[in-house]
DRENPA-3360 file (N, C-alpha, C; in nm, 2 decimals, always signed):
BEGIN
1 = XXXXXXXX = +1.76/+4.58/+0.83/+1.91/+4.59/+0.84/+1.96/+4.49/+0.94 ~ +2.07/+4.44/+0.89/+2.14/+4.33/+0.98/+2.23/+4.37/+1.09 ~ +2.25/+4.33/+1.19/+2.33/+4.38/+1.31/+2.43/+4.25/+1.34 ~ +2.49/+4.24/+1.28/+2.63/+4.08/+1.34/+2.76/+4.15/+1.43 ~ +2.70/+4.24/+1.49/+2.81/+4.30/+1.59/+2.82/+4.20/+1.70 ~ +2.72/+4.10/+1.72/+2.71/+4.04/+1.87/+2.62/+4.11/+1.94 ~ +2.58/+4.24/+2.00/+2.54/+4.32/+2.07/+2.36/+4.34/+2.12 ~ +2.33/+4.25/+2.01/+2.19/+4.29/+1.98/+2.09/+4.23/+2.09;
9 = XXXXXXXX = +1.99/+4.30/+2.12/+1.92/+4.27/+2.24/+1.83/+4.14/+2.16 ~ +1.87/+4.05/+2.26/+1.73/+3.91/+2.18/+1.58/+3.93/+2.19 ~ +1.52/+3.91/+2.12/+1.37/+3.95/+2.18/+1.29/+3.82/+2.19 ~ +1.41/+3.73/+2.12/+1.30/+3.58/+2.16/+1.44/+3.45/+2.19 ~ +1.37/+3.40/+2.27/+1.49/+3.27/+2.32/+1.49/+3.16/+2.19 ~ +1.59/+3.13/+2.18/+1.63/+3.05/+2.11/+1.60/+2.89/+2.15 ~ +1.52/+2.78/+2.06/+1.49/+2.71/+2.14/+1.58/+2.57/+2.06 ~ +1.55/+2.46/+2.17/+1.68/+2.36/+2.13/+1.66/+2.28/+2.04;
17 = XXXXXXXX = +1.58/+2.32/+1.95/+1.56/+2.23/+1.82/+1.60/+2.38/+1.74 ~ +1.64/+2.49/+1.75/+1.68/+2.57/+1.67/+1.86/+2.55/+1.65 ~ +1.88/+2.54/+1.79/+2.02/+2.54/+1.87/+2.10/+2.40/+1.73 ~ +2.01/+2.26/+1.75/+2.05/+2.18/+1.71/+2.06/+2.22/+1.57 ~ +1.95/+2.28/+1.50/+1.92/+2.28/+1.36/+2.04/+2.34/+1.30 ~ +2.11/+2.46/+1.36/+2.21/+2.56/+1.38/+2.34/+2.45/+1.37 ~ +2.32/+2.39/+1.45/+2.48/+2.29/+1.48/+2.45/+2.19/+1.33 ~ +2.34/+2.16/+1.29/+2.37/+2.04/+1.24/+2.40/+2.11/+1.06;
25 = XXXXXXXX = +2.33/+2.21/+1.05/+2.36/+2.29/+0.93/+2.56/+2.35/+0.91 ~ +2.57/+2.38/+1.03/+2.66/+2.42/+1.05/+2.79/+2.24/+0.98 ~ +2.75/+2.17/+1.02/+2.82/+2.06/+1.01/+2.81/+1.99/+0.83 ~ +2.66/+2.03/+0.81/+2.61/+2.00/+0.64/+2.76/+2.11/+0.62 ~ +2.75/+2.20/+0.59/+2.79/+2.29/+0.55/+2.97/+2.31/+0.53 ~ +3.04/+2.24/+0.66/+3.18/+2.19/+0.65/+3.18/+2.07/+0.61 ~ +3.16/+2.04/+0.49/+3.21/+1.91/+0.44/+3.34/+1.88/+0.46 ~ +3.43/+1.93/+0.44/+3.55/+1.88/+0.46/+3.57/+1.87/+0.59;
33 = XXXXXXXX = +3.53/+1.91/+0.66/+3.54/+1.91/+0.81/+3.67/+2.02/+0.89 ~ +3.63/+2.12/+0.82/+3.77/+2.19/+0.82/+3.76/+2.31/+0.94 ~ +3.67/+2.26/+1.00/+3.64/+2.38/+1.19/+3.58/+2.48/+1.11 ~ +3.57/+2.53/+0.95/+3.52/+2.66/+0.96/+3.43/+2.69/+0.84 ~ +3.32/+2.82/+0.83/+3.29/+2.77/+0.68/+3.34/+2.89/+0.57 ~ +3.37/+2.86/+0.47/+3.41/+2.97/+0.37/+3.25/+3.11/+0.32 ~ +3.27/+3.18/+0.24/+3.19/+3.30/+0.20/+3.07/+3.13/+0.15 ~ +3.12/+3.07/+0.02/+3.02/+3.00/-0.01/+2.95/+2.92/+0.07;
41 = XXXXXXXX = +3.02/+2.88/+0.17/+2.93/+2.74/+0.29/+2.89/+2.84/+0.38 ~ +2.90/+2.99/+0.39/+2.81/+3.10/+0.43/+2.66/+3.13/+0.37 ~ +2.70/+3.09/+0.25/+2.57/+3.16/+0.17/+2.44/+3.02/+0.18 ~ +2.54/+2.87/+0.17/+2.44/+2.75/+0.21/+2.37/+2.77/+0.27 ~ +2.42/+2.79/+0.44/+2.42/+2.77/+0.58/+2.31/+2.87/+0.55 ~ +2.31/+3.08/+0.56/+2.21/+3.09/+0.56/+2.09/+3.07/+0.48 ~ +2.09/+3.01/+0.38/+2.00/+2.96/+0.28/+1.94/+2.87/+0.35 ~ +1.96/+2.74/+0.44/+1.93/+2.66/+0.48/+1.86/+2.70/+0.61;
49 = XXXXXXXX = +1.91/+2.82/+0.68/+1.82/+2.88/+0.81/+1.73/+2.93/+0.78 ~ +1.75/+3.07/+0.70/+1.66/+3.12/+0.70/+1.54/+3.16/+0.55 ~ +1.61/+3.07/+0.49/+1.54/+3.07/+0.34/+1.57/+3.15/+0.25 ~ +1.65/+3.20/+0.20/+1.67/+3.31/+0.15/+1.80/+3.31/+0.17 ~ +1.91/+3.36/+0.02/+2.04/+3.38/-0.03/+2.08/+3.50/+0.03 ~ +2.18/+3.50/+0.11/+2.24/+3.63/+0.11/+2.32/+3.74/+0.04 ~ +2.30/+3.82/+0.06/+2.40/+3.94/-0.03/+2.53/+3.91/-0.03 ~ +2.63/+3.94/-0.09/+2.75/+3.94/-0.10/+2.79/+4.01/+0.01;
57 = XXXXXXXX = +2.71/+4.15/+0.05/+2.72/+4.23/+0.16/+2.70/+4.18/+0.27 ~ +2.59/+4.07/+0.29/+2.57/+4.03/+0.41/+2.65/+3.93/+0.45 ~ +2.71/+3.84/+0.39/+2.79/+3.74/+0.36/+2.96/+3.80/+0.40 ~ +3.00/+3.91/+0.38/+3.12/+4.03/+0.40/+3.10/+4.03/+0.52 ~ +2.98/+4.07/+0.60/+2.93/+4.15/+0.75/+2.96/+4.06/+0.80 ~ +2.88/+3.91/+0.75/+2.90/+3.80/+0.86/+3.03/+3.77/+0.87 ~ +3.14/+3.76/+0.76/+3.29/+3.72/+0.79/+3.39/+3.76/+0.85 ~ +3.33/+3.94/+0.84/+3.40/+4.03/+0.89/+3.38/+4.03/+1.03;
65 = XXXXXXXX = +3.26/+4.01/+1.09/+3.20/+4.02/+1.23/+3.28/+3.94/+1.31 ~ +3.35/+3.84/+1.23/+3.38/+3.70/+1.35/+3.54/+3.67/+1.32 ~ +3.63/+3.81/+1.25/+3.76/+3.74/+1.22/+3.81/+3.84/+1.18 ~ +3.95/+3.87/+1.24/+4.02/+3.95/+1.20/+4.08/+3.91/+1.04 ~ +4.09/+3.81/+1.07/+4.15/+3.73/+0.92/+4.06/+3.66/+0.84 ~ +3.96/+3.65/+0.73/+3.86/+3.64/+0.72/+3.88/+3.55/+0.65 ~ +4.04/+3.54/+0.58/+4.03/+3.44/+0.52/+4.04/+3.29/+0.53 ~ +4.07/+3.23/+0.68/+4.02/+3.09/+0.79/+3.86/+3.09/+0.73;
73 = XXXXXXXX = +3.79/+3.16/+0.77/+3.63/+3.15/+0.79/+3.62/+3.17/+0.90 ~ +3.46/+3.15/+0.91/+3.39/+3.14/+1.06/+3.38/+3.02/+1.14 ~ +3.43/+2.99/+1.23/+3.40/+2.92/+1.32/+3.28/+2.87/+1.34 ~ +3.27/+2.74/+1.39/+3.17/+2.71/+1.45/+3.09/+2.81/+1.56 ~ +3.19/+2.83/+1.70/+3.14/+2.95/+1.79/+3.03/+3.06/+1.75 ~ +3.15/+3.15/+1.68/+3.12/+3.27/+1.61/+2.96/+3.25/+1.54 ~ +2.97/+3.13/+1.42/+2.81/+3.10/+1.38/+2.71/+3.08/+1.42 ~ +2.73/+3.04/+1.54/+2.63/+2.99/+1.61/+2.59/+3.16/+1.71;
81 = XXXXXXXX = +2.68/+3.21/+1.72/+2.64/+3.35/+1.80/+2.55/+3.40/+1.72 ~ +2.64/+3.44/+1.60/+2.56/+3.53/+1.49/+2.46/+3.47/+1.45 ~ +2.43/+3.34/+1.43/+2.27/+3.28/+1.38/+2.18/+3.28/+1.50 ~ +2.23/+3.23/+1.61/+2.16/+3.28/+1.73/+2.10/+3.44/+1.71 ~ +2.19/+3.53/+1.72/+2.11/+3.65/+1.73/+2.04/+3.67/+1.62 ~ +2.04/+3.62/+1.50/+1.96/+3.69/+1.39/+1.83/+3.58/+1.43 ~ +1.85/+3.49/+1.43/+1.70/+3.42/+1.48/+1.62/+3.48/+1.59 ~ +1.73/+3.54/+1.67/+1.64/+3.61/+1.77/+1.56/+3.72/+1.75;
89 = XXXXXXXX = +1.59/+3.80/+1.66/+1.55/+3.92/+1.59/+1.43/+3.88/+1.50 ~ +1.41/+3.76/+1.48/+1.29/+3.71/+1.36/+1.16/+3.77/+1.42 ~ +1.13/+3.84/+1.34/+0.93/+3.81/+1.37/+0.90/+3.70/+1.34 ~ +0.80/+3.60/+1.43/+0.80/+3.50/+1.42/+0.69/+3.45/+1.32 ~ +0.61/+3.58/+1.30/+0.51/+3.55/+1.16/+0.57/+3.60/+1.05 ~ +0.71/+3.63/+1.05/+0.74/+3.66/+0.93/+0.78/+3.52/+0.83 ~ +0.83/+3.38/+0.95/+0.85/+3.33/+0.90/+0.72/+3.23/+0.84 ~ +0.62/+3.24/+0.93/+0.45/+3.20/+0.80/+0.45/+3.29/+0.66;
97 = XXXXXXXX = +0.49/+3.42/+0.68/+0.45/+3.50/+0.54/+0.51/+3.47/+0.45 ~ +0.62/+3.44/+0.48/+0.76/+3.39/+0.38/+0.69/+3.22/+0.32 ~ +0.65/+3.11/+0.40/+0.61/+3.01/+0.39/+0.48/+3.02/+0.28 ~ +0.42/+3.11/+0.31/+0.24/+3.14/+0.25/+0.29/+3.20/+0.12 ~ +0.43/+3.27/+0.10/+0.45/+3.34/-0.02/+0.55/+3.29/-0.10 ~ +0.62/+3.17/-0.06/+0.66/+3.07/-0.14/+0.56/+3.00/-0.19 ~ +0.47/+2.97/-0.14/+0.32/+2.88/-0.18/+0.24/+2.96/-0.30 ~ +0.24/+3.10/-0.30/+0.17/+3.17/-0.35/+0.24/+3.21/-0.44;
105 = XXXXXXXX = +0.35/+3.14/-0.55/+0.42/+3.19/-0.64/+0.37/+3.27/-0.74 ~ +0.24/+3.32/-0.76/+0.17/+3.41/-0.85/+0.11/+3.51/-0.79 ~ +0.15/+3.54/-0.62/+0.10/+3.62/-0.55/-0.06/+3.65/-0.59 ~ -0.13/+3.56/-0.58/-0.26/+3.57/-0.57/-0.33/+3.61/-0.39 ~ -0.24/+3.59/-0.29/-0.31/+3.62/-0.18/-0.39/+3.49/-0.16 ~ -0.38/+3.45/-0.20/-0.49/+3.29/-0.14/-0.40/+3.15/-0.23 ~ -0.43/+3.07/-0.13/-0.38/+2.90/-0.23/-0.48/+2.86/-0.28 ~ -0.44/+2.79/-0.40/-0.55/+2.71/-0.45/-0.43/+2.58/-0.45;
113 = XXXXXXXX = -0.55/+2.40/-0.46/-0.53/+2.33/-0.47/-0.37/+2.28/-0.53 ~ -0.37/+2.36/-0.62/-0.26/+2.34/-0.75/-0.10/+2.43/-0.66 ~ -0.15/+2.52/-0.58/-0.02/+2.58/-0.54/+0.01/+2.47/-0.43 ~ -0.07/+2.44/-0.38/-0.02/+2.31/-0.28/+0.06/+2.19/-0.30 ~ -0.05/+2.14/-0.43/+0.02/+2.01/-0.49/+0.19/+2.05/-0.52 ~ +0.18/+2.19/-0.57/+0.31/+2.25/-0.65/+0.42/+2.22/-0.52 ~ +0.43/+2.24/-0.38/+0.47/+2.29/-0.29/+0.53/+2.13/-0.23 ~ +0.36/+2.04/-0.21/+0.44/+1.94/-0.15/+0.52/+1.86/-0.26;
121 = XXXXXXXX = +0.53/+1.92/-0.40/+0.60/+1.82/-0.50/+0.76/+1.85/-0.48 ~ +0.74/+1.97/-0.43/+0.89/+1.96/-0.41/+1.00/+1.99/-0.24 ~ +0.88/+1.98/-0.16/+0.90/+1.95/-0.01/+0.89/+1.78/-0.01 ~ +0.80/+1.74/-0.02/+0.78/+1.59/+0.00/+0.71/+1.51/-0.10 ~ +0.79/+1.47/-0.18/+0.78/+1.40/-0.31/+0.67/+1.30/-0.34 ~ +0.68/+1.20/-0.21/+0.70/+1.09/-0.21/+0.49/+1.08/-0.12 ~ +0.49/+1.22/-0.10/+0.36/+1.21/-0.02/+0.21/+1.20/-0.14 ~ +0.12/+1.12/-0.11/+0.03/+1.11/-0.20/-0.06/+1.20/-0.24;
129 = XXXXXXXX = -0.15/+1.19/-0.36/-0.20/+1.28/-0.38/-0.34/+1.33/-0.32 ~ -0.36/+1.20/-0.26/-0.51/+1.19/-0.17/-0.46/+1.29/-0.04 ~ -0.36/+1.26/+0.00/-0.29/+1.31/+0.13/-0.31/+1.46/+0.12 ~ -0.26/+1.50/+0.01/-0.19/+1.63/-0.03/-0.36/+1.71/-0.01 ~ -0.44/+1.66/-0.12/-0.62/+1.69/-0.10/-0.70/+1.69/-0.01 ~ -0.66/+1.58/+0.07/-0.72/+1.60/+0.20/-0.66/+1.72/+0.28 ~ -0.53/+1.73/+0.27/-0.49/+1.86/+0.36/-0.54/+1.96/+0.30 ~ -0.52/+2.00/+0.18/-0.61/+2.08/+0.11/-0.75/+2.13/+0.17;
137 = XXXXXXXX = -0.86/+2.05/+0.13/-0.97/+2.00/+0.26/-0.98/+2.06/+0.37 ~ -0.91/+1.98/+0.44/-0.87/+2.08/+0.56/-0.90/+2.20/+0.60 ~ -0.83/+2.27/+0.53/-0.73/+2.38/+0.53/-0.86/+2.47/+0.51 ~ -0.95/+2.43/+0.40/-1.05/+2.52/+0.29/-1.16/+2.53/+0.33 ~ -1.18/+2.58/+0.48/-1.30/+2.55/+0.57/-1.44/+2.60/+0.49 ~ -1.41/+2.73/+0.42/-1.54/+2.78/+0.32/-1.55/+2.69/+0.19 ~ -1.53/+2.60/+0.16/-1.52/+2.52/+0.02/-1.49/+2.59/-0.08 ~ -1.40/+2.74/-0.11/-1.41/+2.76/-0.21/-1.30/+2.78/-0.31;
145 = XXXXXXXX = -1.24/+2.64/-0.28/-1.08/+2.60/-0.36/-0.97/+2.73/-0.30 ~ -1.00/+2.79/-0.22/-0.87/+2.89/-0.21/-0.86/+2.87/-0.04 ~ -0.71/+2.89/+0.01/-0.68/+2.89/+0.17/-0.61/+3.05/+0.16 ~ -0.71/+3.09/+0.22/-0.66/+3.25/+0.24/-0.54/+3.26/+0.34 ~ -0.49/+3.37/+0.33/-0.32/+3.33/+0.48/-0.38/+3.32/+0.62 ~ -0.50/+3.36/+0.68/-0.55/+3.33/+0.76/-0.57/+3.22/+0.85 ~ -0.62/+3.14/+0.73/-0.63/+2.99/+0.75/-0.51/+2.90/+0.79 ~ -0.38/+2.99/+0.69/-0.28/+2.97/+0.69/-0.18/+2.96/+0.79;
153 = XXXXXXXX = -0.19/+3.08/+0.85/-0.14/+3.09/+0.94/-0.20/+3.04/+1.08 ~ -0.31/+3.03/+1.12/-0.38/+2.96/+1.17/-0.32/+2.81/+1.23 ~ -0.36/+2.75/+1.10/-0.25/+2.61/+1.09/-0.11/+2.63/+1.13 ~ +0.01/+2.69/+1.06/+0.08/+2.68/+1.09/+0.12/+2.73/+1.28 ~ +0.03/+2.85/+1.32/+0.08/+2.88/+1.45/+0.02/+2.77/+1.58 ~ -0.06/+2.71/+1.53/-0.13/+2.63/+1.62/-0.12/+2.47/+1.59 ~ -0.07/+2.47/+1.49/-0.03/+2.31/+1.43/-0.17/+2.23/+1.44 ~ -0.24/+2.28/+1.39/-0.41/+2.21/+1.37/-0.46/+2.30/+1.28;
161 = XX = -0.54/+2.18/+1.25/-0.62/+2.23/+1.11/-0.79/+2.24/+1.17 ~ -0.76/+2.32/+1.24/-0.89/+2.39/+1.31/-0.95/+2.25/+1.43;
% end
């Protein structure tokens, strides 16, 4: 459950490549450049932070949290509070599981080769296929075509491939 009251205790600092990521989304997101964002360049913005569409409800909570008149939008300020706090509230392996379980679109519990290739084909297009296998490689310290989330997570919390 979401809390956009402002009030909520942080449990993790917010750091300045989140701060920036926050401003610069924030700015994708007013195209027109109009100081604020509407319900839809709500639903972008969090789609772009935190991976995932929000509810109509949550999208209400956030508009309502930061405006008596809801129909301006939210401010820059306001956004940045409320994304602030909900980032603060993240378990920080929630966001590996979420990563491991976009990878894992058949929920198998393990990657194989093919879920990867799938992954960087549409993260990074442009990156080779030797590239993609070697990471693969990597990753597959038992050789047996599959990177269990262990491995996974592994990598991602330590940014090495053992």
């Amino acid at each position: 459950m979401n809390d956009y009251s402002g009030t909520s205790l942080y449990r993790q600092t917010i750091s300045d490549e989140d701060e920036a990521r926050v401003l610069q989304i924030f700015k994708e997101c007013d195209s027109n450049q109009k100081g604020h964002l509407s319900k839809e360049d709500i639903k972008v913005a969090v789609l772009s932070i935190f991976g995932y569409k929000p509810s109509k409800y949550e999208v209400e909570q956030l508009m309502g949290a930061g405006k008596k008149d809801e129909r301006q939008g939210l401010n820059l300020e306001r956004f940045q509070s409320l994304m602030f706090a909900k980032l603060s509230l993240e378990d920080p392996d929630q966001e590996c599981r979420r990563i491991f379980n976009a990878f894992d679109i058949d929920c198998k519990g393990f990657l194989t080769l093919e879920d990867v290739k799938r992954a960087y084909q549409t993260t990074a297009p442009n990156l080779s296929e030797s590239a993609i296998i070697s990471c693969f490689q990597n990753l597959d310290k038992d050789r047996d075509g599959r990177i269990s989330y262990r491995d996974f997570e592994h990598c991602m919390k330590y940014n090495t491939f053992y």
